[in-house]
Structures are given as C-alpha cells and as structure tokens.
C-alpha positions as CSV (number, residue, x, y, z in Angstrom):
1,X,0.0,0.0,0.0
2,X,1.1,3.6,-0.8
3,X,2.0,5.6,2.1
4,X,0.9,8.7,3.2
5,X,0.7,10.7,5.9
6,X,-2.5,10.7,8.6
7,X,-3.2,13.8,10.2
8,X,-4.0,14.2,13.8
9,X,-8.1,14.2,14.3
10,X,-8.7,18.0,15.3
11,X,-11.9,18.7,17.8
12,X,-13.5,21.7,19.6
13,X,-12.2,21.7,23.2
14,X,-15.7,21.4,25.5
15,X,-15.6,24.8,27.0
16,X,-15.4,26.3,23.4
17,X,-18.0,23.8,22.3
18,X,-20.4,24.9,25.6
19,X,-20.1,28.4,24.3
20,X,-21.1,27.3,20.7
21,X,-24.3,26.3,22.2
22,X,-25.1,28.9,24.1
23,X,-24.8,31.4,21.2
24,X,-28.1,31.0,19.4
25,X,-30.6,33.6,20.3
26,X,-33.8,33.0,22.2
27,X,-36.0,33.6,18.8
28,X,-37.9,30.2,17.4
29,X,-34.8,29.7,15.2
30,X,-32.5,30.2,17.7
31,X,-34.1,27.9,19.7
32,X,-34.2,25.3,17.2
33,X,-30.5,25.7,16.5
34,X,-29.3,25.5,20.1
35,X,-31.8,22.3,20.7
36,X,-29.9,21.3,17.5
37,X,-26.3,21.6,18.6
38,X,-27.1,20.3,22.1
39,X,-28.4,17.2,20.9
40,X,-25.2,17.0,18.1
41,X,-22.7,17.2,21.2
42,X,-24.9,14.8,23.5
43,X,-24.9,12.1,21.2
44,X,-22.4,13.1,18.7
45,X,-24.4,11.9,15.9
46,X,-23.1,12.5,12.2
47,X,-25.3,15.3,10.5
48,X,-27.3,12.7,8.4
49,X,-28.8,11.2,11.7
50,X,-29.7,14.2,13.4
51,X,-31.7,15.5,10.6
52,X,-32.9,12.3,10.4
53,X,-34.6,12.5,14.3
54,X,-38.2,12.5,14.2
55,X,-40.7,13.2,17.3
56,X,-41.1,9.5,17.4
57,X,-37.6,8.8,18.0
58,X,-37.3,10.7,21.1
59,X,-38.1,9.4,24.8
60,X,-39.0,11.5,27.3
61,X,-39.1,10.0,31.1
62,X,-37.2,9.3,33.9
63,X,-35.0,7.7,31.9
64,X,-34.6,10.0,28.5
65,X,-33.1,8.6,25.0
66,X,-32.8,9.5,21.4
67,X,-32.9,6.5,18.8
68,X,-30.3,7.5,15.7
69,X,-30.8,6.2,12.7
70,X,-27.4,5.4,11.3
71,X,-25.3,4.0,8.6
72,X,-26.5,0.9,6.9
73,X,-30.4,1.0,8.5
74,X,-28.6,0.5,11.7
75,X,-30.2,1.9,14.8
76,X,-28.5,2.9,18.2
77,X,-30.3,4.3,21.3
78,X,-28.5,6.9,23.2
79,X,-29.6,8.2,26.7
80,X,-29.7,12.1,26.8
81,X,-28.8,14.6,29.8
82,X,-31.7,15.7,31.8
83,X,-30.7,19.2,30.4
84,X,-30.8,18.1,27.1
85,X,-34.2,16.5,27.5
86,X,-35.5,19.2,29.7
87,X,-34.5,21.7,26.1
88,X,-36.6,19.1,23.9
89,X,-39.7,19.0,26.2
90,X,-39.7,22.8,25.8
91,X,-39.3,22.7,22.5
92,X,-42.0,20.1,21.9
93,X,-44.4,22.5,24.2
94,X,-43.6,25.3,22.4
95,X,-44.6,23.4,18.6
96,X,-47.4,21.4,19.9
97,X,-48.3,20.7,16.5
98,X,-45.7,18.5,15.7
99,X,-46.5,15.0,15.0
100,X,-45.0,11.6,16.0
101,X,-43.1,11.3,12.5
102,X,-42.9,15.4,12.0
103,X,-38.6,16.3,11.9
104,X,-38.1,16.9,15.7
105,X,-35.5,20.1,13.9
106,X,-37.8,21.3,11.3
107,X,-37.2,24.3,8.9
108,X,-39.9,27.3,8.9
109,X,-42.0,25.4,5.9
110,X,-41.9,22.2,8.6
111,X,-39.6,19.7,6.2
112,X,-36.6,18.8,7.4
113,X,-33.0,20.8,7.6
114,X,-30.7,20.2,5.0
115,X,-26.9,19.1,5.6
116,X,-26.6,22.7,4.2
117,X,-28.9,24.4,6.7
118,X,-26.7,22.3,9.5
119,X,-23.5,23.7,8.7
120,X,-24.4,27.4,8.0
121,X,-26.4,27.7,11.1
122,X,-23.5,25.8,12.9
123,X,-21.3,28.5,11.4
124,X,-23.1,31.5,12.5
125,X,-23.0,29.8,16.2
126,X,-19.1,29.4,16.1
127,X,-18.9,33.1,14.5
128,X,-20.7,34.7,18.0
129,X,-18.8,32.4,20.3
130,X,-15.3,33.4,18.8
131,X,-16.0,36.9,20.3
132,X,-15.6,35.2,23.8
133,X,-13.0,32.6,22.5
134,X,-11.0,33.9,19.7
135,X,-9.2,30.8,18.5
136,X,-12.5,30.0,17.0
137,X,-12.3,32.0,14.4
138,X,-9.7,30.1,13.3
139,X,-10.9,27.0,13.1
140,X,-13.0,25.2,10.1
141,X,-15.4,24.1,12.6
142,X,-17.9,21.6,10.7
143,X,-20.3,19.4,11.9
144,X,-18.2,16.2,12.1
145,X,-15.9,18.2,14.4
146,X,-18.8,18.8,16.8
147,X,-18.9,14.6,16.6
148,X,-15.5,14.6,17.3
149,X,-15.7,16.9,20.7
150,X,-17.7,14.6,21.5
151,X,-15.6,11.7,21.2
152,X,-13.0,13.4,23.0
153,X,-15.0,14.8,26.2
154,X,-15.8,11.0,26.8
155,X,-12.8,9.8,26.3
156,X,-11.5,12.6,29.0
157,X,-14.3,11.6,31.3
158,X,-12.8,7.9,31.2
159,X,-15.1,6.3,29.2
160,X,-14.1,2.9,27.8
161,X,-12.5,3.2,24.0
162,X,-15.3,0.4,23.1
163,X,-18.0,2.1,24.6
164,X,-16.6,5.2,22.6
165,X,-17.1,2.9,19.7
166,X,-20.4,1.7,20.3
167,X,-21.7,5.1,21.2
168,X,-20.7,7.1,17.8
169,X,-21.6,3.8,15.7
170,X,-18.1,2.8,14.5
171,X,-17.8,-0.4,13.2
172,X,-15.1,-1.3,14.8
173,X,-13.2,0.6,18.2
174,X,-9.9,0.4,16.0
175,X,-11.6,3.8,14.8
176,X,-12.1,5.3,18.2
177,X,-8.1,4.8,18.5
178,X,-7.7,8.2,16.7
179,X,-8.8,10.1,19.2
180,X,-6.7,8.6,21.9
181,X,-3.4,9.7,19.3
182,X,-4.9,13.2,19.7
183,X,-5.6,14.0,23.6
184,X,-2.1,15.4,24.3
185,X,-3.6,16.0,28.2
186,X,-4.2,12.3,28.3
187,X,-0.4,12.1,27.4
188,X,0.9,14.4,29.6
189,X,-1.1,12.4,32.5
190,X,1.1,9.7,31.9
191,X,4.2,11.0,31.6
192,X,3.4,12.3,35.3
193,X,3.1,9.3,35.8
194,X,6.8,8.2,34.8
195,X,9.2,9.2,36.5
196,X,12.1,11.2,34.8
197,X,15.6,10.3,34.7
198,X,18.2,12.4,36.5
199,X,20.1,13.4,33.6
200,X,23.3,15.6,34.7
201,X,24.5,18.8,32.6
202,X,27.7,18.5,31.1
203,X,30.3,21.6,29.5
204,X,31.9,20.9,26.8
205,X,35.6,21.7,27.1
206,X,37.7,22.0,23.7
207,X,41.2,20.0,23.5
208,X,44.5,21.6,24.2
209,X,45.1,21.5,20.7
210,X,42.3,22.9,19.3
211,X,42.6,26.0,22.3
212,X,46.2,26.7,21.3
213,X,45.0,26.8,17.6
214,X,42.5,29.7,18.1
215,X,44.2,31.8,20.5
216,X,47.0,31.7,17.8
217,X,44.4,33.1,15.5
C-alpha cells in the first residue's frame, strides 16, 4: 500500500463547544439551532442522523433517549442529559403541533433541515462564540468536528474506547483509536506518571590543541 501521511483528528475543546451552544438567540430559530447543537454534542451523531430524528424517535421520562438512525439502516439508542431532555420538552411545548413522524429540527416550511442548513447555522454559532474565545475564528469548525468533541469529552471523562465505539456507531473501536493519538492532556497524565531520569548537565571543554590553535588566530 502507498504511504501517506495521517493527520491528527482536530476537535472543539468542550468549553469552546459549551459556548457554541449557548450562542443561538432565544427567537424560534435560535431555539431550534441550540436544541440542534445540544443534541449534536450529547450524542455526537453524524449530520445525516440528526436531521434524520423524528418526534417519534425521542423518549421522554425518567430515563430519556434519542434512537439515531445510522449507517446501513442500523439503529442505536442513546440516553440524553436531563438538560438536554429538559430543552426538547420545551421545544415540543412550544410546537405542539408536531407530530409523532414530524422532523423533531424542522425548517420554517416544517420539512426537514438540510446538511446545508446544519453547517451554515452551525457557522453563525461558532462566528458569535469566537467573540468570547478567539481561537475559534480560526478553526473550520464543521459538523463532524462537533462529533469529534464529543468523542473526546468521553474519552476525557474515562469512558471505555469500546463504549466510545459503540456510542458514535463505529464499526469497529480500532476507529475510536484516533482520538486517543490526539488527547495530548491524556499524554501528559502519563508522563506524570513516569518518572524522569536524572540526567546531569555537562560543559563541553575543547582540547588543548584545538585551544592553542585559536588563541594563535
């Protein structure tokens, strides 16, 4: 096989990706959009299944989950934060007239958003939070890179690299691996962790030859 070379995943650090979220406004757009992003970053689902989600596919209860409808026809269940399912109960209050197979993130006509309509309104988001965290601005945030913060904020909180796997629907947790090649604080944990050799200074001193030579100079 040809070689080439494999760059390091990149990802939105969580308190960058928190203010993301919290940069919609509090009209019925920007309410939609920051239901939209909080669900992307709870469940880190690729852009196809979250505009995928219908009413239907959402439980609300003690116990709240989304169902994703990914890759292949395959399905995966995810459970939600009770923040996250407190913002879709509002939501659903607020358009009662949605139905059980209605797009739980509809567009003002009521279809469903576009891939399109995901990353511009992503991209206005990121544009208002730079303005509290600059760096921002400088990234090509996209809406796989809000599935990869999420991959990465689990993988901080300790969470299993199969688990990892089975959460973001990878076929295999060989995938997940990336993100582990990526977490430079989970690398700098364990070289705490190893202790460091006691290396001692040295000066380098020039032979009498060589001295002798340059002073003659």
């Amino acid at each position: 096989m040809k070689r080439f070379d494999r760059k390091m995943v990149g990802f939105v650090p969580r308190e960058q990706m928190l203010a993301v979220i919290d940069a919609p406004s509090d009209t019925w757009i920007g309410q939609r959009d920051r239901l939209m992003l909080t669900l992307m970053f709870n469940t880190g689902a690729r852009v196809s299944e979250i505009i995928g989600v219908r009413v239907a596919d959402v439980v609300l209860g003690p116990t709240s989950s989304i169902r994703l409808h990914g890759k292949g026809r395959k399905q995966r269940s995810l459970p939600l934060w009770k923040t996250t399912a407190r913002a879709v109960r509002d939501w659903l209050h607020l358009n009662s007239q949605l139905q059980a197979e209605s797009p739980l993130l509809p567009r003002r006509d009521g279809k469903p958003m576009t891939r399109a309509n995901v990353a511009q309104r992503l991209k206005l988001a990121v544009q208002i939070a730079s303005q509290k965290y600059p760096e921002l601005a400088n990234m090509s945030v996209s809406p796989h890179l809000v599935r990869h913060a999420t991959a990465m904020s689990l993988l901080q909180a300790g969470v299993d690299l199969c688990e990892i796997a089975l959460w973001l629907g990878h076929e295999s947790p060989e995938t997940t691996h990336m993100y582990v090649e990526a977490d430079l604080a989970m690398k700098e944990r364990a070289l705490a962790r190893l202790k460091a050799p006691e290396v001692k200074s040295t000066r380098y001193r020039p032979p009498k030859a060589l001295m002798a030579f340059l002073q003659a100079l």
